[in-house]
DOFI-319492 format. One record per residue: residue number from 1; residue in three letters; x, z, y negated of N, C-alpha, C in turn. Coordinates in Angstrom, 1 decimal, always signed. Example, Ala and Ser with C-alpha at 12.3 -4.5 7.8 and 13.67 -1.06 7.14 Angstrom:
BEGIN
VOPA   n res    n.x    n.z    n.y   ca.x   ca.z   ca.y    c.x    c.z    c.y
VOPA   1 ALA  +13.2   +7.8   +5.7  +12.3   +7.8   +4.5  +13.2   +7.8   +3.3
VOPA   2 SER  +12.8   +7.1   +2.2  +13.7   +7.1   +1.1  +12.9   +7.9   +0.0
% end
This chain:
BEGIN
VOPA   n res    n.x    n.z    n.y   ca.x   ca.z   ca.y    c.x    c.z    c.y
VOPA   1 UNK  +46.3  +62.3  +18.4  +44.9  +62.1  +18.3  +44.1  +63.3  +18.0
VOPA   2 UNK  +43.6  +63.1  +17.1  +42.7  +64.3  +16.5  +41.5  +64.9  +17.5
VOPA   3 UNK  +41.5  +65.6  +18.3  +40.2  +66.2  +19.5  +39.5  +67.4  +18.9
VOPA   4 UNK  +38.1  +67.1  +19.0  +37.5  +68.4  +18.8  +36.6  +68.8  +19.7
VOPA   5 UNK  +36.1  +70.5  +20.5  +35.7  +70.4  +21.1  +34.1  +71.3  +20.8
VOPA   6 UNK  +33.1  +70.9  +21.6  +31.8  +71.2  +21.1  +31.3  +72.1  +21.7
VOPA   7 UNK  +31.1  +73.7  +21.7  +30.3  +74.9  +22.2  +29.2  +74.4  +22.7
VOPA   8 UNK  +28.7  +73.8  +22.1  +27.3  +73.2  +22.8  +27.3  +72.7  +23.8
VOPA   9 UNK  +27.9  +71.1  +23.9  +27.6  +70.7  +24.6  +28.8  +70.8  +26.0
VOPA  10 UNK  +30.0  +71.6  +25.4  +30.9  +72.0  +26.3  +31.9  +70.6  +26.9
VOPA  11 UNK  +32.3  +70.0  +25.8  +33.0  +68.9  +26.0  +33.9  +68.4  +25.0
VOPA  12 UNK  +35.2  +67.7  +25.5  +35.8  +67.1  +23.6  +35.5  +65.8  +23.7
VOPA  13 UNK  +35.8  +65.9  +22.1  +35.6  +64.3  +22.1  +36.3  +64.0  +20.8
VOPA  14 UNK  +36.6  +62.7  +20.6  +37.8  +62.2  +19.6  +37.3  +62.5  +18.4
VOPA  15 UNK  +37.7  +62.8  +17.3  +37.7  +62.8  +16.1  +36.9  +64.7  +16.1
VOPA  16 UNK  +36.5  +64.7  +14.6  +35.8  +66.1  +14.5  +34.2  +65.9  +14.6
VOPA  17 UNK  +33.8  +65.0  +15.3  +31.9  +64.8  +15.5  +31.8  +64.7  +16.6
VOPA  18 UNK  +31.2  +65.8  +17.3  +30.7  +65.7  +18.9  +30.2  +64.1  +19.2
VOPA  19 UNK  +30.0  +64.0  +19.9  +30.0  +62.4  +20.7  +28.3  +62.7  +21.5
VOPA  20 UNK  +28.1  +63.5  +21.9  +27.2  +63.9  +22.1  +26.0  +64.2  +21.6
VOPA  21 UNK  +26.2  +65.1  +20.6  +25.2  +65.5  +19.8  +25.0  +65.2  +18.3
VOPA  22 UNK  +26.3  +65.0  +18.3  +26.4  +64.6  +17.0  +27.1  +65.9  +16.0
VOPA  23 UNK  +27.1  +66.9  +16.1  +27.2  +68.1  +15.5  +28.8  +68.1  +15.3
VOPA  24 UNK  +29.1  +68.5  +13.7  +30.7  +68.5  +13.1  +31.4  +69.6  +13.7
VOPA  25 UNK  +32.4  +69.7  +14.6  +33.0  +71.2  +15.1  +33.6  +71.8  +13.6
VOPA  26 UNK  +33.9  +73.1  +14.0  +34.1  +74.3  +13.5  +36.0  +73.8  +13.3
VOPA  27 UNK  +36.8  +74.0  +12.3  +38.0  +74.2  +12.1  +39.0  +75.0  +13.1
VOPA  28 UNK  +38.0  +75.6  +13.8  +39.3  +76.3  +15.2  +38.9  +75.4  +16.1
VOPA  29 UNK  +38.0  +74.7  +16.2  +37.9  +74.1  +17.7  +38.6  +72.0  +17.6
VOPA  30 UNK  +39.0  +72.1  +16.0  +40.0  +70.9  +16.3  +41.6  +71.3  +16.0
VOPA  31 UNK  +41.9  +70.1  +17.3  +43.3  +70.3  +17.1  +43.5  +68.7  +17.3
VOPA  32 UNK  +45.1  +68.7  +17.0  +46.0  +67.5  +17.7  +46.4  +67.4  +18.7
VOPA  33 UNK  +46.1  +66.1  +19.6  +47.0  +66.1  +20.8  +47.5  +65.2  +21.1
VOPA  34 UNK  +48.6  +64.8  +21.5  +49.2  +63.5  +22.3  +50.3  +63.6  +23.3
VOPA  35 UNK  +50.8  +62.6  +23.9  +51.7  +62.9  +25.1  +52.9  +61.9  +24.8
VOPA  36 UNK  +54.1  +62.1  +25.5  +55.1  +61.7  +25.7  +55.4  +62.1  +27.2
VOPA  37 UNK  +56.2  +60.6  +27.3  +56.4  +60.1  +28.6  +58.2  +60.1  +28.6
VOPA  38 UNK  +58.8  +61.3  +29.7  +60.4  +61.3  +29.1  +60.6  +61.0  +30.8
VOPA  39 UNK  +62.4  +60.4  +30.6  +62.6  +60.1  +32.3  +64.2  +61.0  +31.4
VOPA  40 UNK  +64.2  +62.2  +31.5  +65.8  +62.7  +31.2  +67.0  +62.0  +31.6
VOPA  41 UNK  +66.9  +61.3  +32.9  +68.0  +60.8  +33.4  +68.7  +59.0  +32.2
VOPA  42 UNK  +67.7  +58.9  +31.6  +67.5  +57.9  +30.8  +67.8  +58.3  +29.5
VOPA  43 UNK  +67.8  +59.1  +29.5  +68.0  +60.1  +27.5  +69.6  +60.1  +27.3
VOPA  44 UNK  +70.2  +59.3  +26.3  +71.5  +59.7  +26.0  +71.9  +61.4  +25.5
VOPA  45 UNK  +71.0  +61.9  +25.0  +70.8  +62.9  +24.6  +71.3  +63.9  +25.4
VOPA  46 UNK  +70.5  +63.6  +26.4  +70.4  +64.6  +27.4  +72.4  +64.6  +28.2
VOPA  47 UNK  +72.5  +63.1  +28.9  +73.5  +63.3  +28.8  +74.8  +63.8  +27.7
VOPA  48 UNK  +74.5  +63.6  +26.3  +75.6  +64.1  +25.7  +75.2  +65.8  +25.7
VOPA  49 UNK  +74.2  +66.7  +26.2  +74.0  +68.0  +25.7  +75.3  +68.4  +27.4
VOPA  50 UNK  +74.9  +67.8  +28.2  +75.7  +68.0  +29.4  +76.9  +68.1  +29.4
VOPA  51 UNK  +78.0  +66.5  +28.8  +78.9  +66.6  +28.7  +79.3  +67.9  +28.1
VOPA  52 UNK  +78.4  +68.6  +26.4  +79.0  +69.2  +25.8  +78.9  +70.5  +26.3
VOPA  53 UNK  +77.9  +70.8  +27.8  +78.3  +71.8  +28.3  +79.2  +72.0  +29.1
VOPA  54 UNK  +80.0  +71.1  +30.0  +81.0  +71.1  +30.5  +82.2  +71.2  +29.9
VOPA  55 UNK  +82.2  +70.4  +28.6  +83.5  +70.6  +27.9  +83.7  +72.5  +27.4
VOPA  56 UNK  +82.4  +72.8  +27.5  +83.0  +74.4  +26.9  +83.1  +75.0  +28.3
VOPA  57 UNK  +82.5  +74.6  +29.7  +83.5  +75.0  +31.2  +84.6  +74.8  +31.0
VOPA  58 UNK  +84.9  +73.7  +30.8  +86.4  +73.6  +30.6  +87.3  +74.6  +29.9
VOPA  59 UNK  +86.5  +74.4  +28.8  +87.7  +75.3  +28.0  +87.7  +76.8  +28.4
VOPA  60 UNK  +86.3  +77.3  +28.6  +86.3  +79.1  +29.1  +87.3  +78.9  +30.3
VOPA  61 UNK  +86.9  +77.6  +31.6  +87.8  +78.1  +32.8  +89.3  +78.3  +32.4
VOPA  62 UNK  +89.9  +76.8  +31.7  +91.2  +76.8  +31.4  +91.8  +78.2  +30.6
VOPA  63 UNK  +90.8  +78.9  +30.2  +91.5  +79.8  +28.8  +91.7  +81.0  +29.9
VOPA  64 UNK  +90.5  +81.2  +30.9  +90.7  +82.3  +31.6  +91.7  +82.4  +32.7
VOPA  65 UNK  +92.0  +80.8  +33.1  +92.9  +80.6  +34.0  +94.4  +81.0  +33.8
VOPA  66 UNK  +94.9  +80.1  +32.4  +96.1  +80.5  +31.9  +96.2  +81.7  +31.5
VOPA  67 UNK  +95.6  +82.7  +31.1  +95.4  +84.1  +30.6  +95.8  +84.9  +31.8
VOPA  68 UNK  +95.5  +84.6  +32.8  +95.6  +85.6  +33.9  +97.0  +84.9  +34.8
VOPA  69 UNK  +97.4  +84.3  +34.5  +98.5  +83.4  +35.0  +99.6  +83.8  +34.3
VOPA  70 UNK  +99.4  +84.1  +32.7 +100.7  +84.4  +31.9 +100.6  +86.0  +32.1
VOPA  71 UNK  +99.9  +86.4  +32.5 +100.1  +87.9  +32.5 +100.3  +88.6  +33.9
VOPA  72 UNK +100.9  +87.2  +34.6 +101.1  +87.8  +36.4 +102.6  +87.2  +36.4
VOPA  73 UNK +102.7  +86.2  +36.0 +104.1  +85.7  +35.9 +104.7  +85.6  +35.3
VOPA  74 UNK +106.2  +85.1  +35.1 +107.4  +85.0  +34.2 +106.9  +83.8  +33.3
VOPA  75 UNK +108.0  +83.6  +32.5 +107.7  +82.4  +31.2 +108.0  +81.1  +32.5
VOPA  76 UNK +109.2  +81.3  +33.0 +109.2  +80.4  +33.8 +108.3  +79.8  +35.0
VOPA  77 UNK +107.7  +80.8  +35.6 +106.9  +80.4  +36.8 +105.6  +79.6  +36.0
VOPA  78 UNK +105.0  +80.4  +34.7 +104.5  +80.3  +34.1 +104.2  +78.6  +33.2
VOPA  79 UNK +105.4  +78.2  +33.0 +105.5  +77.0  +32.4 +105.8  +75.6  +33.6
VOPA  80 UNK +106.0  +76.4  +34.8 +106.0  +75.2  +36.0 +104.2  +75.2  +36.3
VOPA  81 UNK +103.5  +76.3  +36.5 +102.7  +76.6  +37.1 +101.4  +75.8  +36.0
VOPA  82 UNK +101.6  +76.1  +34.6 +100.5  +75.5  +34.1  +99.6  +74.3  +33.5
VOPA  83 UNK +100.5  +73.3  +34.4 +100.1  +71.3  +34.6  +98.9  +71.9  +35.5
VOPA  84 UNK  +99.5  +72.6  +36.7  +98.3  +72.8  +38.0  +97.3  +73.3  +37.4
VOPA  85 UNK  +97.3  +74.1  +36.6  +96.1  +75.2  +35.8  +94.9  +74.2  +35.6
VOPA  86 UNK  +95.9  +73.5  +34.2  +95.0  +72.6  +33.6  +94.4  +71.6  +34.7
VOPA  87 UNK  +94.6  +71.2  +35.6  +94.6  +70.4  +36.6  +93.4  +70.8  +37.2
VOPA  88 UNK  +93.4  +71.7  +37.7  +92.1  +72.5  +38.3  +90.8  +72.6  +37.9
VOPA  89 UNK  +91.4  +73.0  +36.6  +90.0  +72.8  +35.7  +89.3  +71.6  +35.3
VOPA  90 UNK  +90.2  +70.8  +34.9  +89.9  +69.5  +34.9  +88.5  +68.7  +35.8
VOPA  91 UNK  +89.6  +69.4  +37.2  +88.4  +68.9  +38.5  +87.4  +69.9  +38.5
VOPA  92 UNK  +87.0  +70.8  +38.6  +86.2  +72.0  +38.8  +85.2  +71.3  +37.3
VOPA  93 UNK  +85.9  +71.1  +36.5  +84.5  +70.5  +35.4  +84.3  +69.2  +35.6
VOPA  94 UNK  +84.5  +68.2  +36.3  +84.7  +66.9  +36.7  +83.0  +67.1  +37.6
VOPA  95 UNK  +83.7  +67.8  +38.1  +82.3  +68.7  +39.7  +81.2  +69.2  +38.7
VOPA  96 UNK  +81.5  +69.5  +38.0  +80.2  +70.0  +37.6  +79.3  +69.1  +36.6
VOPA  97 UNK  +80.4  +68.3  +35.9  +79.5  +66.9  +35.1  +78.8  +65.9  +36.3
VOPA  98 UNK  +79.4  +65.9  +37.8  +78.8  +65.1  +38.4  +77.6  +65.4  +38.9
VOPA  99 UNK  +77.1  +66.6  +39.1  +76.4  +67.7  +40.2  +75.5  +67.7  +39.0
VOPA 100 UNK  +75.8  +68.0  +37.4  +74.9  +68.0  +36.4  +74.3  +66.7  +36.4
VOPA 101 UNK  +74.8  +65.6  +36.4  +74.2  +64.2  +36.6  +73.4  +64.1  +37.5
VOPA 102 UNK  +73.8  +64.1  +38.9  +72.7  +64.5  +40.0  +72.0  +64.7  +39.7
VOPA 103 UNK  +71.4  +65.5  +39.2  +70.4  +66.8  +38.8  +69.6  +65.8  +38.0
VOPA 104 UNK  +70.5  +65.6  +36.7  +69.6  +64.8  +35.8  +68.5  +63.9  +36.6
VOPA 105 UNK  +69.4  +62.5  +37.4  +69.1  +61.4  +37.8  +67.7  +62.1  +38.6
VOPA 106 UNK  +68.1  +62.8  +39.4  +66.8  +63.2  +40.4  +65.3  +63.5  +39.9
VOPA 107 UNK  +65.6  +64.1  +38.7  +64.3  +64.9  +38.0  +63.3  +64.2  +37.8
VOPA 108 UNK  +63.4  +62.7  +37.7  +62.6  +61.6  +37.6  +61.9  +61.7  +35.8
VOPA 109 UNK  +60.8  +61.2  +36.2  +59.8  +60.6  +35.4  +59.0  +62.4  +34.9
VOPA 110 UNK  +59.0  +62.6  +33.5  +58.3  +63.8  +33.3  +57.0  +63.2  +32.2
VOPA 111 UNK  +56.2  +64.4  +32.2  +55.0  +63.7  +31.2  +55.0  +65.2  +30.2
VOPA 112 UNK  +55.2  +64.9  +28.4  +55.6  +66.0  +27.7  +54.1  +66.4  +26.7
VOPA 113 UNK  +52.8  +66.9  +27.1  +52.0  +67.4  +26.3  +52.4  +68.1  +25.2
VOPA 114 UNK  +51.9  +68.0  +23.7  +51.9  +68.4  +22.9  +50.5  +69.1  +22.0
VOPA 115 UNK  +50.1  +70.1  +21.6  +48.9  +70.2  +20.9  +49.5  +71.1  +19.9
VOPA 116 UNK  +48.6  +70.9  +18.5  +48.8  +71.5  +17.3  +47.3  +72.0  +16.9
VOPA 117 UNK  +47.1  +73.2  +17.0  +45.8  +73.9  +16.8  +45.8  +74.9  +15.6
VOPA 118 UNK  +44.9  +75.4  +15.7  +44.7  +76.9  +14.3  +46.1  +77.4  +14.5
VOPA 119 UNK  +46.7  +78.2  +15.5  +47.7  +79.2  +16.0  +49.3  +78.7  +16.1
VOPA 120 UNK  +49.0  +77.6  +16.5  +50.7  +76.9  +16.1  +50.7  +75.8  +17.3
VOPA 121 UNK  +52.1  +75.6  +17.5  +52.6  +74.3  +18.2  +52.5  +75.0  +20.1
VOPA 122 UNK  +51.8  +74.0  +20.5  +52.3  +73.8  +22.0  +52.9  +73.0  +22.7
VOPA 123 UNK  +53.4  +73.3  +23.8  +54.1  +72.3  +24.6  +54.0  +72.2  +26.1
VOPA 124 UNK  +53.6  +71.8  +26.8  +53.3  +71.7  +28.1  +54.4  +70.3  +28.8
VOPA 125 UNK  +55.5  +70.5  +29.6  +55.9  +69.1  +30.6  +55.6  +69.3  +31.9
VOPA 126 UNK  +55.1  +68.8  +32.4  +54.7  +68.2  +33.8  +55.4  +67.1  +34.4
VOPA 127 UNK  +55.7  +67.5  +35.8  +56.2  +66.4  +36.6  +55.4  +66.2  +37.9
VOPA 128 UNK  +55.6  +65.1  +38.7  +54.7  +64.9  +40.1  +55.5  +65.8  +40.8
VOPA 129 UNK  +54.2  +66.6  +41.6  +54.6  +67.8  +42.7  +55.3  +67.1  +43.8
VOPA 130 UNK  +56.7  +67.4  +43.9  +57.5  +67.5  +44.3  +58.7  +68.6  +44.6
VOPA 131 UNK  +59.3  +68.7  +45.9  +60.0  +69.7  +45.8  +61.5  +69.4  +45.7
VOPA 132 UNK  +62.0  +68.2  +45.4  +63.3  +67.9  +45.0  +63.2  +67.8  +43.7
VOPA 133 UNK  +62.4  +67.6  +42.8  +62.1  +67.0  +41.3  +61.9  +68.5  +40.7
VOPA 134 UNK  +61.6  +69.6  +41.3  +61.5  +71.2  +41.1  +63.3  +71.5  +41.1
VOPA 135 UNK  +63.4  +71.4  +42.6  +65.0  +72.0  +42.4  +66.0  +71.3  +41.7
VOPA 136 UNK  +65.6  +70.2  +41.4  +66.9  +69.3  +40.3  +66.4  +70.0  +39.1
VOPA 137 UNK  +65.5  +70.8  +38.5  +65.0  +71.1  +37.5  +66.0  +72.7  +37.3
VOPA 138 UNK  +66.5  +73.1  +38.8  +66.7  +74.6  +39.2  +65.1  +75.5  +39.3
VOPA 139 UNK  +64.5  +74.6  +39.5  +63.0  +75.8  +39.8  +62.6  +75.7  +40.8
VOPA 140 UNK  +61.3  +76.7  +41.0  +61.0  +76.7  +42.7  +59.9  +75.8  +42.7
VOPA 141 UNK  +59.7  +75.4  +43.9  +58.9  +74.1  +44.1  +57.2  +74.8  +44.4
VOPA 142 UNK  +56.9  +74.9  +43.0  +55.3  +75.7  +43.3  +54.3  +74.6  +43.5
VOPA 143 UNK  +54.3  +73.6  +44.9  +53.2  +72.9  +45.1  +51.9  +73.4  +45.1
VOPA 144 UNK  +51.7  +75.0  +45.7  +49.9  +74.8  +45.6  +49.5  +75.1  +44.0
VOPA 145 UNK  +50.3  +74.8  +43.1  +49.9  +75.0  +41.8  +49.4  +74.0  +41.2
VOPA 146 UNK  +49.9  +72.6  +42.0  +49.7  +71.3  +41.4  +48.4  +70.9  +41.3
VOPA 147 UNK  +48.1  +70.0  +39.9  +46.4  +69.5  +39.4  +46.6  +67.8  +40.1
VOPA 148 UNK  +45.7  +67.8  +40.5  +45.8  +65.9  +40.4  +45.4  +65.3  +39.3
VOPA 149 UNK  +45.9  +64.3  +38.9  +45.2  +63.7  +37.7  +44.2  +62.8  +38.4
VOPA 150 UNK  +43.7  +61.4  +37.2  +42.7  +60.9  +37.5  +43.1  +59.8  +39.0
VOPA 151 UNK  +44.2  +59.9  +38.8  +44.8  +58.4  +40.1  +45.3  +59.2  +41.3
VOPA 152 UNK  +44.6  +60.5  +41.6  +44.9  +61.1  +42.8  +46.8  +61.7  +42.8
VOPA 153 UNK  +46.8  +61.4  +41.7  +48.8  +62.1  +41.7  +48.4  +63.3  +41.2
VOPA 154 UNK  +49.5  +64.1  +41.6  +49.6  +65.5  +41.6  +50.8  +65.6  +40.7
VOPA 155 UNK  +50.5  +66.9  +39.9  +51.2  +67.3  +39.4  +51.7  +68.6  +39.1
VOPA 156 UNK  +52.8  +69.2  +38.6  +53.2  +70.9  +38.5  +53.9  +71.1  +37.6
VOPA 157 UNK  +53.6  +71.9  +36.4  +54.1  +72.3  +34.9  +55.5  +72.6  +35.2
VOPA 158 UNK  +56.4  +72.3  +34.7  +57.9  +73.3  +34.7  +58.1  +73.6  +33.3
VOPA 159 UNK  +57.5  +73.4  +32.6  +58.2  +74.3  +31.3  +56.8  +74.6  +30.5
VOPA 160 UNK  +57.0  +75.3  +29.9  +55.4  +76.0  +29.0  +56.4  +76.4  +27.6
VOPA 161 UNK  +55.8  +75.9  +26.2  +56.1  +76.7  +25.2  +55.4  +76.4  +24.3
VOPA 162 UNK  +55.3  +77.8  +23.5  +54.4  +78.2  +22.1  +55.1  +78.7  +21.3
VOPA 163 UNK  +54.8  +78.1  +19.9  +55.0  +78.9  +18.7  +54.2  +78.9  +17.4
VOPA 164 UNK  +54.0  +79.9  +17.0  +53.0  +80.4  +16.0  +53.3  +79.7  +14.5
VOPA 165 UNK  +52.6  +79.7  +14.0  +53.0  +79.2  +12.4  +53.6  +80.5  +11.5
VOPA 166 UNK  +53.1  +81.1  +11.6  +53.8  +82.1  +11.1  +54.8  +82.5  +11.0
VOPA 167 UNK  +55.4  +82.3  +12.1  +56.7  +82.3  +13.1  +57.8  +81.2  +12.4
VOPA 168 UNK  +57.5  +80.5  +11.7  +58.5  +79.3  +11.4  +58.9  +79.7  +10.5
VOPA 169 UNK  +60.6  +79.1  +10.4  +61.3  +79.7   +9.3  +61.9  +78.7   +8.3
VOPA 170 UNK  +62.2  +77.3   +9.5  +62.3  +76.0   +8.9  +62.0  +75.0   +9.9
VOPA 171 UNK  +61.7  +74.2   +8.9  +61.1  +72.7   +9.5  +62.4  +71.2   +8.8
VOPA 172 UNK  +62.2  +70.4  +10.3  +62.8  +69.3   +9.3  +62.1  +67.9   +9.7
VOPA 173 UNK  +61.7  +67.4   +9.0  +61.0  +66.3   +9.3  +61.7  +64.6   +9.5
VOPA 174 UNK  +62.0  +64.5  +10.3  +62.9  +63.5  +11.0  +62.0  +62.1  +11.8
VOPA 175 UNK  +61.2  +61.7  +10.5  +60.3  +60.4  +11.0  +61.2  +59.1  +11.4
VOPA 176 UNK  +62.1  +58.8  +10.8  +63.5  +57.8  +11.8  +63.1  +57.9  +13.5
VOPA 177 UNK  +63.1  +58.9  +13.7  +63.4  +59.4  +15.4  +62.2  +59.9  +15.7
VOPA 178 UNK  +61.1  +60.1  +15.2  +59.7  +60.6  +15.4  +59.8  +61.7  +16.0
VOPA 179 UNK  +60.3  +62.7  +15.2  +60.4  +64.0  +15.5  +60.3  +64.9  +14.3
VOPA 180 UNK  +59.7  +66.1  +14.9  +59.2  +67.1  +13.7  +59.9  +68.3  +14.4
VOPA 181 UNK  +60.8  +68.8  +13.9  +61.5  +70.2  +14.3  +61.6  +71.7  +13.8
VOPA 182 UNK  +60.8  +72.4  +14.1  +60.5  +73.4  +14.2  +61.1  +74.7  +14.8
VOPA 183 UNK  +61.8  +75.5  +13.5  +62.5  +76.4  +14.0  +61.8  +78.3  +14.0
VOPA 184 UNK  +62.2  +78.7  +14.3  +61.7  +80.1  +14.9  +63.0  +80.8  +14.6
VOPA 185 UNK  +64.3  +80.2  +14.8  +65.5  +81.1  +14.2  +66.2  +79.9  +13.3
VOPA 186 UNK  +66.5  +79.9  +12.0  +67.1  +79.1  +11.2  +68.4  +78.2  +11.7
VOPA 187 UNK  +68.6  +76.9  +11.5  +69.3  +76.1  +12.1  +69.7  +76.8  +13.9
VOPA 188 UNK  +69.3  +76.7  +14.5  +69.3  +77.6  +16.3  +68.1  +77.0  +16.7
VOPA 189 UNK  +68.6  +76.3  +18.2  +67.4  +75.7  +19.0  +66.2  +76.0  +18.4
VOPA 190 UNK  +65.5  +74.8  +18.0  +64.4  +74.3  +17.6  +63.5  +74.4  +18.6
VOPA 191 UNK  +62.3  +74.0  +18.0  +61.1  +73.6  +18.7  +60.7  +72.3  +18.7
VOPA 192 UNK  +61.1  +71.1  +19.3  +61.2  +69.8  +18.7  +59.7  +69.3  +18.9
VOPA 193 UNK  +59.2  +68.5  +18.1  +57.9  +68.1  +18.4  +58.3  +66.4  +18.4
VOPA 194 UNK  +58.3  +65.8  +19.8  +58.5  +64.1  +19.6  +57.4  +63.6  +19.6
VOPA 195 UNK  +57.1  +62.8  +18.7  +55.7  +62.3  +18.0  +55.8  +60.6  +18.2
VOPA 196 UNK  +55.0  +59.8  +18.7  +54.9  +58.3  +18.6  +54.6  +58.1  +17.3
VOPA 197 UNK  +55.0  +56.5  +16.9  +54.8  +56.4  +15.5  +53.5  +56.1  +14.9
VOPA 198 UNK  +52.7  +56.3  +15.6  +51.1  +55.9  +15.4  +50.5  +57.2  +15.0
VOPA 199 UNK  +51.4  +58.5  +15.8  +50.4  +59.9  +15.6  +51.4  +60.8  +14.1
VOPA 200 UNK  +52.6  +60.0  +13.9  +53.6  +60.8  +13.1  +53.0  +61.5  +12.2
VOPA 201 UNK  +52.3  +60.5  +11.1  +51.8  +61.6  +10.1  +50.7  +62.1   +9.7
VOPA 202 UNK  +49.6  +61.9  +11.2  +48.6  +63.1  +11.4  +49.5  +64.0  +11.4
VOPA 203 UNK  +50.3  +64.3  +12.5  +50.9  +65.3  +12.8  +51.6  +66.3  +11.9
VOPA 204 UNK  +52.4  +65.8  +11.0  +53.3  +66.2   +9.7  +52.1  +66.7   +8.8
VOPA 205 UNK  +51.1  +65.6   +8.6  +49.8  +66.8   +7.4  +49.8  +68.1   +8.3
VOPA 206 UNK  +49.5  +68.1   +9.7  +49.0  +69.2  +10.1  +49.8  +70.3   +9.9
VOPA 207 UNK  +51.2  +70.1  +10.7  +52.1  +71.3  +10.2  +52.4  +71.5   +8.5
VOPA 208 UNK  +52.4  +70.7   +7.5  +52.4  +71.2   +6.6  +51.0  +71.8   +5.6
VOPA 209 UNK  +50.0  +71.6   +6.4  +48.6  +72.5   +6.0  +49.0  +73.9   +6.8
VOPA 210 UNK  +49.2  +74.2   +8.0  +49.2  +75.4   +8.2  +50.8  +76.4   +8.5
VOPA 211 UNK  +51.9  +75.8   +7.5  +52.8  +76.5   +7.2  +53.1  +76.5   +5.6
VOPA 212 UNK  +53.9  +77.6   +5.4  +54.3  +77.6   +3.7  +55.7  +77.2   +3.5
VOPA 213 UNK  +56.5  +76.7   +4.8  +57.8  +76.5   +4.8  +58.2  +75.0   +3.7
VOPA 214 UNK  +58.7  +74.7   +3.1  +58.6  +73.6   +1.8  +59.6  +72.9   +2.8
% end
């Protein structure tokens, strides 16, 4: 949704015409904004980025295990000994896909702000102030930080990020999945922008007015 905000009368209001006064804002004072509503424990995504962190536990523990195993014992001890190796690791990353799921499941319901202004992409996620929904996150539970919204719920930022237009090196535009991805280091974690299909291509004119990336 296109918001613009008015010096004057110190307020936003939808579109680029104060609501108020009437008066057209200035090109830095509109931007885009919309929200997305994510429950991670619900994202396949999320679970496959997990498995695929565990699977490389696995492999570092197993590789470090047998490594130090063949270089303490004989071929023999060595070839009885390394079912259990594998074995160990197995469960030790078993434990950690479960404990990662935990985590997931716990984190609940998050709310993912997005704005697109003069200066580049923002990203704001919020969840309800909580201090179990902080530590499944691994953060500290900063309640007196939390805003209430309009229904008396409280809430507390856990992740903040910005990036500049300038800054972009490549873009890929992935309207299928309503996502606009934004990189800062070429193919390497992105900056994903998830867009509803109603705001998709405001959004797409916007980043391609204020980048030169083709």
């Amino acid at each position: 949704m296109i918001v613009s905000y008015c010096k004057k009368c110190k307020q936003d209001s939808e579109g680029t015409v104060c609501a108020s006064c009437g008066k057209r804002a200035s090109a830095s004072s509109v931007r885009d904004v919309w929200r997305v509503i994510r429950v991670p424990g619900a994202e396949g995504g999320a679970w496959r980025s997990l498995l695929f962190g565990v699977l490389i536990v696995f492999v570092l523990l197993a590789g470090v295990l047998t490594l130090v195993e063949r270089f303490q014992s004989s071929q023999w001890d060595f070839e009885q000994h390394i079912g259990g190796i594998l074995s160990s690791a197995a469960i030790l990353s078993a434990l950690c896909f479960l404990l990662g799921g935990a985590l997931l499941l716990l984190q609940g319901r998050e709310e993912v702000r997005y704005t697109l202004d003069m200066t580049g992409a923002h990203q704001q996620t919020w969840h309800r102030a909580s201090r179990l929904r902080s530590w499944a996150r691994l953060q500290s539970a900063r309640l007196d930080t939390a805003i209430p919204s309009r229904d008396g719920t409280r809430y507390v930022i856990s992740e903040e990020r910005h990036l500049r237009w300038q800054d972009i090196h490549e873009i890929k535009y992935v309207p299928s999945s309503g996502q606009i991805r934004l990189y800062h280091v070429r193919h390497l974690a992105p900056f994903v922008l998830r867009i509803p299909d109603e705001e998709y291509d405001t959004a797409e004119a916007i980043v391609k007015k204020h980048t030169k990336v083709s």
